[in-house]
N, C-alpha and C positions, 0 to 999 in steps of 0.2 A: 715424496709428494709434499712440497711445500702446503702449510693450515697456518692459518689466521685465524685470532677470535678478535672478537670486540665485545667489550661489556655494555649492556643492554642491548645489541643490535637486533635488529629483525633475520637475519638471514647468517650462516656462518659458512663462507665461502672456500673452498679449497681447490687444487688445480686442475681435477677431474670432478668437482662439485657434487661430493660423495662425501659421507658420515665416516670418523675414522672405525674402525673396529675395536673392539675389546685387545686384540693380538698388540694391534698398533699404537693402540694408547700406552698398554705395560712394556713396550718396547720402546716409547718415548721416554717413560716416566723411570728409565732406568740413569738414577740420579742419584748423586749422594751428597749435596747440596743440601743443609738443614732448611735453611732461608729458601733458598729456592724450592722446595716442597711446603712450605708454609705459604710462600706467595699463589704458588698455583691452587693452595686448597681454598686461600679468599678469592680468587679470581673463579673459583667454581663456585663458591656459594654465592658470587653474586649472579652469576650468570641461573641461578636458582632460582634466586630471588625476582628477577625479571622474565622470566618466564612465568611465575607465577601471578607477579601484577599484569603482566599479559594477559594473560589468563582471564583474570576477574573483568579487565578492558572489555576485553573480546564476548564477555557473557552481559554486561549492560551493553552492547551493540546489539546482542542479537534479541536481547528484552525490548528493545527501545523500539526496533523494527518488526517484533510480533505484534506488540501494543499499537505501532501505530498502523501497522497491515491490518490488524484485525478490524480495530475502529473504523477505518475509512471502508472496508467493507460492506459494514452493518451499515453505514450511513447512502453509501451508492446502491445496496440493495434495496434500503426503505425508499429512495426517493426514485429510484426506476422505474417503479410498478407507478407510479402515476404520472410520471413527467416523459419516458419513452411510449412510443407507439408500438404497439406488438404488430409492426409489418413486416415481413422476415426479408434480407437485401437492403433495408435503410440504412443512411448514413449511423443515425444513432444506435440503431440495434447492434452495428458491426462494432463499433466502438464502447458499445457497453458490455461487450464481449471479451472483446480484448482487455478493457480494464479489468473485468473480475478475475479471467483468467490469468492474468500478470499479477494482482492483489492473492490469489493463492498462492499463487507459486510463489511472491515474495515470505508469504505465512510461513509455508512449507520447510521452506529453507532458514529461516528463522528457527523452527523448530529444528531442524536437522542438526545446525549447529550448536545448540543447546544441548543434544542429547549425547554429541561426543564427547568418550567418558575418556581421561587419562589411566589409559590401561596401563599396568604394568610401571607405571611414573612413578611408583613411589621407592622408598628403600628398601631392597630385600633383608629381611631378616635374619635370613640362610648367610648371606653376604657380609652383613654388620658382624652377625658370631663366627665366624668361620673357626673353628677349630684349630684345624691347621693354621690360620693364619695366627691366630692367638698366642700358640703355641710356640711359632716361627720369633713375633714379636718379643716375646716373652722369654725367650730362652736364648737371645741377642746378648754378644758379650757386652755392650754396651747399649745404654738405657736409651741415649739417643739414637742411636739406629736402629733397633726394634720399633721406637715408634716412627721413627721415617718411614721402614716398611708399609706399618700400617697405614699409614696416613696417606700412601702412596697406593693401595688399593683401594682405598675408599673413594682417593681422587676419580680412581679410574672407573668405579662406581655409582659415583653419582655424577659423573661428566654424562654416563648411557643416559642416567636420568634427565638431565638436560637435552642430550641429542633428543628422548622421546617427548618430551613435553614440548621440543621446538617442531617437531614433525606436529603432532596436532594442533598445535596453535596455529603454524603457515594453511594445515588444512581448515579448520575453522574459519580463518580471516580469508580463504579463498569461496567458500561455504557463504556468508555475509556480505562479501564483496556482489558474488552474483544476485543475492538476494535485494542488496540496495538498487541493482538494476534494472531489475522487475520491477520492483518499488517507484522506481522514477519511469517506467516505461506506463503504471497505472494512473501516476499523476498526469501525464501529459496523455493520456487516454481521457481521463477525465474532465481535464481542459478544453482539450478540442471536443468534445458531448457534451459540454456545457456550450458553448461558443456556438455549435449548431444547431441548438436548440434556441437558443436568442435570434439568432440570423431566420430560422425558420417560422418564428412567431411572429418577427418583425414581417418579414414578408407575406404573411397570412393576416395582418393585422389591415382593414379599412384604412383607407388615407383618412386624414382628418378633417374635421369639417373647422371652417373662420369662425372667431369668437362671436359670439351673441345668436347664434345662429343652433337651431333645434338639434341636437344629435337623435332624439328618439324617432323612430319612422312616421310619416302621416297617415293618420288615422282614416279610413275610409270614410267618403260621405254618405251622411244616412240620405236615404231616400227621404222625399215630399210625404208627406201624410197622403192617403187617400180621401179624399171630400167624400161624404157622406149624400148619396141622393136624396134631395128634398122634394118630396111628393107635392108637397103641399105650396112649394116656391109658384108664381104663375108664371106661365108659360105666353112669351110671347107672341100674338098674332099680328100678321101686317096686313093690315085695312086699307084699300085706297077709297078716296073719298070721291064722287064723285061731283063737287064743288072744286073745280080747279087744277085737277087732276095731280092734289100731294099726296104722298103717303104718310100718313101718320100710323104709329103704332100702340097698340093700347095693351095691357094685358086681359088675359084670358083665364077664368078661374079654371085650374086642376079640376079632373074628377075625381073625387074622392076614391079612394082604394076599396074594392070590393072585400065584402067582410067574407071571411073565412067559415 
């Protein structure tokens, strides 16, 4: 089964795109090539090395994406309570829905991928001292090939360790991946509840009235006063005269108001 590595790559590709085994590794590594076991041992610590700058990559992604899922949370829930209408089927209700619920679930998974621990990733101890292998090394008719042995199990040692640090980093950055999606699935929730809340003020908002001209309502007219009866005004009477036959009119004095 043809394997290919690449130093620093994201993915390491093989013909049935499968991890080799522990069996398979010590049945490649059967070499007696001093250089050539030396090349493969820095060709593994780099491949270490970049798993583990991955690594730290992959942990300000998923910091960056809690902080800023969190933040816009707190801020679309302070401002909902005042600026949506609590009628339940509204445009903005359904969408102010949708954003909180994509804004957790970006949280969520921000956090999930933070909390994946590199099990198992490190060097075993059991593995580094191995007795038998010590021994093996050590009791090699020649100094150089005792530690080729060695150096030829550790290869094979911490190569597992890279296959598992690259299994949880592809899970993690698939972890993050999703959660960026939410993420952007909240913002354009957002957008469009904001945008229909514009559109539906505009449309609720009076037309305008021409410049110079009163925008405040008119004030109702007060009524007339009521005149006050005057008892004492005279009252006129029409008299015809009997020189001529005009009428003239004179006044007539009021009777005074009966005393009480």
């Amino acid at each position: 089964m043809p394997c290919r590595w690449t130093i620093g790559s994201k993915r390491r590709t093989t013909g049935a795109d499968e991890l080799l085994t522990q069996e398979e590794l010590k049945d490649r590594l059967t070499l007696s090539s001093v250089a050539l076991v030396a090349e493969l041992g820095t060709v593994t610590q780099q491949q270490l090395q970049a798993e583990a700058a991955r690594h730290g990559r992959l942990d300000s992604k998923a910091t960056s994406l809690l902080t800023a899922a969190g933040l816009s949370l707190t801020v679309v829930s302070a401002f909902s309570v005042t600026t949506v209408p609590s009628v339940p089927g509204c445009t903005p209700c359904w969408l102010l829905q949708a954003a909180i619920a994509s804004g957790i679930a970006a949280a969520l998974l921000a956090v999930g991928a933070l909390l994946v621990r590199q099990s198992s990733a490190g060097a075993n101890e059991r593995t580094v001292f191995d007795v038998a292998l010590l021994e093996t090394a050590e009791g090699a008719q020649d100094e150089d090939q005792g530690v080729r042995e060695y150096r030829k199990a550790m290869i094979c040692h911490e190569w597992s360790i890279v296959q598992t640090r690259r299994e949880n980093n592809e899970r993690r950055g698939r972890i993050i991946q999703i959660g960026q999606c939410f993420f952007a699935v909240f913002l354009v929730s957002v957008c469009a509840l904001a945008m229909s809340r514009v559109s539906s003020s505009a449309v609720s908002e009076p037309p305008a009235k021409p410049p110079g001209e009163s925008t405040s309502p008119p004030s109702p007219a007060k009524p007339a006063p009521a005149r006050p009866l005057d008892t004492a005004a005279p009252v006129k009477q029409r008299e015809i005269r009997k020189d001529g036959g005009i009428n003239t009119e004179r006044p007539t004095p009021s009777k005074p108001a009966p005393k009480r």
